[in-house]
N, C-alpha and C positions, 0 to 999 in steps of 0.2 A: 645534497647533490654531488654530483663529479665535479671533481678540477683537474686542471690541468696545468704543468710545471716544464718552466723550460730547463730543468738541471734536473741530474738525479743526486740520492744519497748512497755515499760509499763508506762504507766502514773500513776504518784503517786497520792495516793489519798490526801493528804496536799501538794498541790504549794506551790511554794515558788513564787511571783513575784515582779519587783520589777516597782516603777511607782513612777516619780518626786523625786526619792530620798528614798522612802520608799520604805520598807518591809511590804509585807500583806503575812500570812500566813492562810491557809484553804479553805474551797470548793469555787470554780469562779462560779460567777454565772453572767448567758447572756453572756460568753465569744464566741467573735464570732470565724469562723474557722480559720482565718489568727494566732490572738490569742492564741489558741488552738496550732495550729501546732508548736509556736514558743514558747511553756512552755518546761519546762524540764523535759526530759524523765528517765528511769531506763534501761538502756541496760541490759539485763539479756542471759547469754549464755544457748542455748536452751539444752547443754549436763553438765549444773549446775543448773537444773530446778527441782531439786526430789520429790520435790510436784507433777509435771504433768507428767515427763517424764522420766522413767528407763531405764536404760544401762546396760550391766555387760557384758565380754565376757571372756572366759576363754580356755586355751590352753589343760585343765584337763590332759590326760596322753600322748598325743601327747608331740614331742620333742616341735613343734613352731606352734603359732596361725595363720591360714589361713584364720579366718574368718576376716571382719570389717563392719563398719556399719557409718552410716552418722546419721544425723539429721538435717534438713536446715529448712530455712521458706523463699519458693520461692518469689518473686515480681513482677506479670505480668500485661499486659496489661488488661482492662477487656473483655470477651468476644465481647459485642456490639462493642468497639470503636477499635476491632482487625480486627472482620468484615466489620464494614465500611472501614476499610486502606483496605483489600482484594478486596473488590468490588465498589472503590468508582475510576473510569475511568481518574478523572485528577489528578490523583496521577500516576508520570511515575514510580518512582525508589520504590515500594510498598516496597523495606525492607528494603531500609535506612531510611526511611518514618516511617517504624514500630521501627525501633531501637535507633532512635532517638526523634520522637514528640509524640509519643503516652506516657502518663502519667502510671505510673504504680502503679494500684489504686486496683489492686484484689492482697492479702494473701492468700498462699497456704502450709500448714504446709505439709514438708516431710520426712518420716523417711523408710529407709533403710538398708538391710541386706545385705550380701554380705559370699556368702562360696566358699573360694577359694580352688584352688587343683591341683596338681605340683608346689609348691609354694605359697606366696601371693600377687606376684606382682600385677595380676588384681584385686584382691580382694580390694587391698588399691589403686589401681588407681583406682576403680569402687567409693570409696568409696570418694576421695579427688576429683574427676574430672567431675562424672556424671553428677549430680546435677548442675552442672553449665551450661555443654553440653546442658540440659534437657531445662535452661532458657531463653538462647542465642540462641536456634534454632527457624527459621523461618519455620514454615512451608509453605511450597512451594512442588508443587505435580509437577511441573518439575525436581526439586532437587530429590523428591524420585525418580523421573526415572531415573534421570542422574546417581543416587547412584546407585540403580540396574542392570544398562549399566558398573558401575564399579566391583559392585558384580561380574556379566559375564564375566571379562574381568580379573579381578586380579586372581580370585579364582579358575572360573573355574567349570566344570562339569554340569553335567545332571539336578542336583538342580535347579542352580541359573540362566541355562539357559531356561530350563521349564518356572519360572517363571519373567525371563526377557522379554521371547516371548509373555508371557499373563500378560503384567504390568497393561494393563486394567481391564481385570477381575482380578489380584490380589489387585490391588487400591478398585474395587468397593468391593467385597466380605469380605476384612480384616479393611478397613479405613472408604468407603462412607457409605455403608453398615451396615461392620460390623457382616455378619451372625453368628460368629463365637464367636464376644462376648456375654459373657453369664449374663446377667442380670437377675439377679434372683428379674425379677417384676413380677406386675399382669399385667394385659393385657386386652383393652378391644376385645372382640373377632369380631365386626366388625371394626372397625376403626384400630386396630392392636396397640394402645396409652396404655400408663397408665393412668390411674384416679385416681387422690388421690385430695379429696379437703380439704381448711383448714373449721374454724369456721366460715370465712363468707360466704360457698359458692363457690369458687374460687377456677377453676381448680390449683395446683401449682406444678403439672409436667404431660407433658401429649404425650413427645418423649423421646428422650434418655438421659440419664445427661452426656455424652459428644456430641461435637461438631465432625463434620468429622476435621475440623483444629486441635484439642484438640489431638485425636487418630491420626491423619497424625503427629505431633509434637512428639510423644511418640515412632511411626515404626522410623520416620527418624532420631531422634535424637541418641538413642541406637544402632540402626543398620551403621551407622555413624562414633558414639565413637567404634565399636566394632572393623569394617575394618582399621579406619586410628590410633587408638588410642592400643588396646588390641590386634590387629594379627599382629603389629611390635614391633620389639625388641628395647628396650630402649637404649640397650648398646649390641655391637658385644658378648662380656662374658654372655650374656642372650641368643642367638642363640645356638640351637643345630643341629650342622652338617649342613645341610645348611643354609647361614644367615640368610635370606629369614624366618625363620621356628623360632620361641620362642615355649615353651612348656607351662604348664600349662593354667588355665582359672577360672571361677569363674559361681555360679549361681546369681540371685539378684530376691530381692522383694522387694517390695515397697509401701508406700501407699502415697496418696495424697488428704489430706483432708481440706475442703473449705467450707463457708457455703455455703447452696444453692441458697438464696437468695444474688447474689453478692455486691448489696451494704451497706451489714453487714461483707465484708471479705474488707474492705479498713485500718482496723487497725490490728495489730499483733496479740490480746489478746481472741480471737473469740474459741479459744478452752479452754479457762479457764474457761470462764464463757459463755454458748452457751444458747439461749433463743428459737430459734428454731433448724428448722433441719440443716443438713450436709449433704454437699456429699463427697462418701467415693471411691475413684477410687485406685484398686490396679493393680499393673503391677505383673507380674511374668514368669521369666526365670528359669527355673530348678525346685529345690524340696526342697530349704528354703520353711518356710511356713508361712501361716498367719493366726490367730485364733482372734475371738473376742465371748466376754460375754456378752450374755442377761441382759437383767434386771432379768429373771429367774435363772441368773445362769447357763445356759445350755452353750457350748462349739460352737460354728460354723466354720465350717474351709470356705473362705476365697478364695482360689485355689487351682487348682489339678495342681497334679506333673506331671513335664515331664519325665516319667523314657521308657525306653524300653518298661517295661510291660505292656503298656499304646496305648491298641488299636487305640486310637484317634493318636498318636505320630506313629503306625506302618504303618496307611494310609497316612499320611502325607511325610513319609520317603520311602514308598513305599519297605519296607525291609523285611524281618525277621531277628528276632535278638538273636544272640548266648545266650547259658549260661557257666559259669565257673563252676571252678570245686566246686566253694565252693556253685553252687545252685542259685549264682545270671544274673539276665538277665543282658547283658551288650550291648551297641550299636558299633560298629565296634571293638566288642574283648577289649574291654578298658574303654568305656565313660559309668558311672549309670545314667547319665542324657541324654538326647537328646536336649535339649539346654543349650547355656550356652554363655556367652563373652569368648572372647579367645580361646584355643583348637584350633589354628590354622591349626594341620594334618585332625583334621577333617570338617573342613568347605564345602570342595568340597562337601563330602555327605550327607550336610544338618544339619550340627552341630550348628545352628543357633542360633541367642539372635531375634529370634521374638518372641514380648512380647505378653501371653494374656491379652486382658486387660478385667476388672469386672469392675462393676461401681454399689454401695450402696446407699439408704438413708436411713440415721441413724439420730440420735439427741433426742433432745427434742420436747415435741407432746402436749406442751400443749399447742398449738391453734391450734392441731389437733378434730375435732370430736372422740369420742370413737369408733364410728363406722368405721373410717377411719384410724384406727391403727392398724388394722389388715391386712391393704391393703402393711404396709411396711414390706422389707424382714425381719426383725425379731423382728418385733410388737414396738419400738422404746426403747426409752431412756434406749441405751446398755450403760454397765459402764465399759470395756476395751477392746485396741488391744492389741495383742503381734506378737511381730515377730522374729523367731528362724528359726536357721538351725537346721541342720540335728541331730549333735551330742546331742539335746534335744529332739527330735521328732521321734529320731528311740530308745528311753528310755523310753518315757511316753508318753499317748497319748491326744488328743487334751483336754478331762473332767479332766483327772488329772493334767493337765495343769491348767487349770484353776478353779479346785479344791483347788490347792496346793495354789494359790495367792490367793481366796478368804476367804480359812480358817486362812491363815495367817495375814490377815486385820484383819478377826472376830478373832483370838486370840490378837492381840498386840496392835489393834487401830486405827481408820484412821490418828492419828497424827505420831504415830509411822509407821507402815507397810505404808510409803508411795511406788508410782511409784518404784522407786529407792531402797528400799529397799526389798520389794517381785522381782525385777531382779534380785537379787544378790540372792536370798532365793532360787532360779530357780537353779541357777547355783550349789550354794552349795548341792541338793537335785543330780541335776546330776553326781557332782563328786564323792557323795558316793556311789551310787548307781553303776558308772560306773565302767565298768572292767578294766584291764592294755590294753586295745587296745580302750577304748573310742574315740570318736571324738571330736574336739574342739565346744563347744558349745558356742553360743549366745544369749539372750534374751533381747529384748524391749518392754518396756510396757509403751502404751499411755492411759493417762487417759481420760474418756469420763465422761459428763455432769454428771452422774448416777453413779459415783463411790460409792461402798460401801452400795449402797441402793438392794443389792441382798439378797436371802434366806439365813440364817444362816443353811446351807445343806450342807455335806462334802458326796459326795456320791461316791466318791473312796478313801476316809480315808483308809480302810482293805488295799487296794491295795498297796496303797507308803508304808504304812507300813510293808507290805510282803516285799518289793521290798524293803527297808531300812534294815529288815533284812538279809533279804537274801545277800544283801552287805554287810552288816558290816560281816556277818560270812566269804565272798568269802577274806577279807581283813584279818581276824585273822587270815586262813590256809593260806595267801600266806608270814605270817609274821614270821613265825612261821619254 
């Protein structure tokens, strides 16, 4: 099966090897790949990375932090030789088959958000336990049935019976399908494909950049961890009223990024240094969000939230949904999200962690044509993601977000204003900013191929700094 590793391996640029007795030190050359494999590596932990990868999370005026967040670099089989074990007839037992002999030759860098609420229990279960769920699942479309015959049968209700009854058309429309994910390509308008060629000519995508197995692995594995892992209680002191029943739950997002070309993802290092493109797949449950930078500098968010307010979430649920008193929509009198892990009182009416999933190409285009850069969703060699909850994103919006990180590189430096330290720059912008009821905030920021190569444009500077006054003043009168 998959595993998954919270460090990657780097190979030093001076070896060290050692041969008859001797020491050679500096670059190998003709080393073949047995060779190669058996040099020594730099284990480097992917959340001690601040050159490529920032963290920060902070509890700001809350009593305790509900958020967390992961960062893994998963280890899978590759697509082709996944497929062959799926369809290859003298194979009996296809998933001991898969979790045992198949080689695990494709890197998939993942990084995760997670905002909890009644609690953080699922929040840091989501955050220690998913990613491994995510690795170790087979997909198998008898498994999703069997899962959704237990959905019907644990949970209960009108929801999961609905869509126990029509497991086929929920299988083809959300997994085989897929109508519902939203890939922001072009299209060609008879063949219904994308076209995008490189420099020699060659189509180099021209369906979807996930597989139905790929999207089947993502429904079953989440929806899986959610019922046997997140709607029971770890300990009876965790059950409220009946045991049966834990309280709290959690949103998550995610990205998961690979090159395209999968036999450039057989080593760790593929996001340091990326020579072509990427594919960029994000999941998302609830209204953590996910934003990434153009090479212009422009803002793009990523996913839509699943809130109440959210026509698409009100056909789905087939509801209407209350407001409180304070003006906000809420779904069964309680929940601002409509999906989420955990929130076990509400499952029967559809409080679900079905993920939507998006799927990008991003990277670098130079053996793109010129002509053929404009065919990618937002023109190529972008220079970051970030991924935050709520307590940053209901404070500043998606350009001041990545306002704030770009002009803090152009003031301090790309040596200085690394990953790692524009997250924390995030965090401290929202703690001053925030009132005595703020939300705990979160931010991660991955570097892409293009860091640093944006417009020196600040074009909500006025704005944080309105909004930096106007806090620092809310703080001298409450000091006072």
């Amino acid at each position: 099966m998959g595993r998954s590793q919270p460090f990657v391996l780097l190979k030093p640029s001076n070896l060290v090897l050692k041969s008859s007795g001797m020491r050679h030190t500096g670059p190998v050359k003709n080393s073949t790949t047995s060779r190669e494999s058996s040099s020594p590596m730099l284990r480097v932990n992917l959340q001690k990375f601040p050159g490529f990868i920032g963290h920060c999370s902070s509890r700001i005026n809350r009593l305790t932090n509900e958020d967390s967040y992961s960062i893994n670099m998963l280890k899978m089989p590759t697509v082709g030789s996944e497929m062959n074990c799926l369809w290859n007839k003298g194979i009996k037992d296809k998933e001991a088959y898969w979790a045992t002999k198949l080689p695990l030759n494709k890197s998939i860098l993942n990084l995760s958000v997670f905002d909890g609420h009644g609690g953080n229990r699922i929040s840091k279960l989501l955050a220690s336990e998913l990613h491994n769920e995510l690795a170790a699942t087979f997909p198998s479309r008898e498994a999703f049935f069997e899962l959704l015959k237990q959905y019907n049968d644990v949970i209960g209700g009108k929801y999961w019976g609905k869509i126990y009854d029509r497991k086929e058309q929920y299988f083809k429309k959300f997994i085989a399908t897929c109508n519902t994910k939203q890939d922001q390509v072009l299209f060609d308008d008879k063949s219904g494909s994308r076209m995008i060629f490189d420099q020699w000519g060659n189509i180099i995508d021209k369906t979807s950049l996930l597989t139905e197995n790929e999207r089947l692995r993502i429904f079953l594995s989440y929806m899986r961890f959610d019922l046997r892992r997140c709607c029971a209680p770890a300990s009876s002191e965790e059950a409220h009223g009946d045991k049966n029943v834990v309280t709290g739950g959690s949103t998550a997002s995610s990205i998961f990024l690979t090159p395209y070309d999968e036999p450039n993802s057989i080593g760790d290092t593929f996001f340091i240094n990326s020579e072509g493109l990427l594919k960029l797949v994000v999941t998302q449950v609830g209204d953590t969000k996910i934003v990434l930078c153009d090479k212009n500098g422009i803002a793009h968010s990523l996913t839509k939230m699943h809130h109440p307010s959210s026509s698409r979430e009100s056909r789905r649920l087939r509801t209407s949904f209350q407001t409180d008193s304070f003006g906000e929509t809420r779904f069964l009198n309680n929940f601002a999200n409509t999906r989420s892990f955990g929130d076990y009182v509400g499952k029967q009416e559809g409080l679900s962690c079905e993920p939507d999933i998006y799927s990008y190409l991003i990277g670098n285009t130079q053996f793109l044509p010129h002509s053929e850069r404009s065919k990618l969703q937002f023109g190529g060699d972008e220079c970051f993601v970030c991924l935050i909850t709520d307590g940053v994103s209901d404070l500043m919006s998606d350009q001041e977000l990545v306002d704030l990180i770009t002009s803090t590189v152009n003031m301090r430096g790309l040596k200085v204003a690394s990953p790692q330290y524009v997250s924390e720059e995030v965090i401290r912008f929202i703690a001053a900013i925030g009132g005595k009821h703020s939300d705990n905030a979160t931010c991660l920021v991955l570097r892409l191929p293009n860091w640093g190569n944006w417009p020196t444009v600040d074009r909500t500077g006025a704005i944080r700094e309105e909004k930096l006054m106007s806090g620092s003043s809310g703080s001298e009168r409450s000091n006072v």
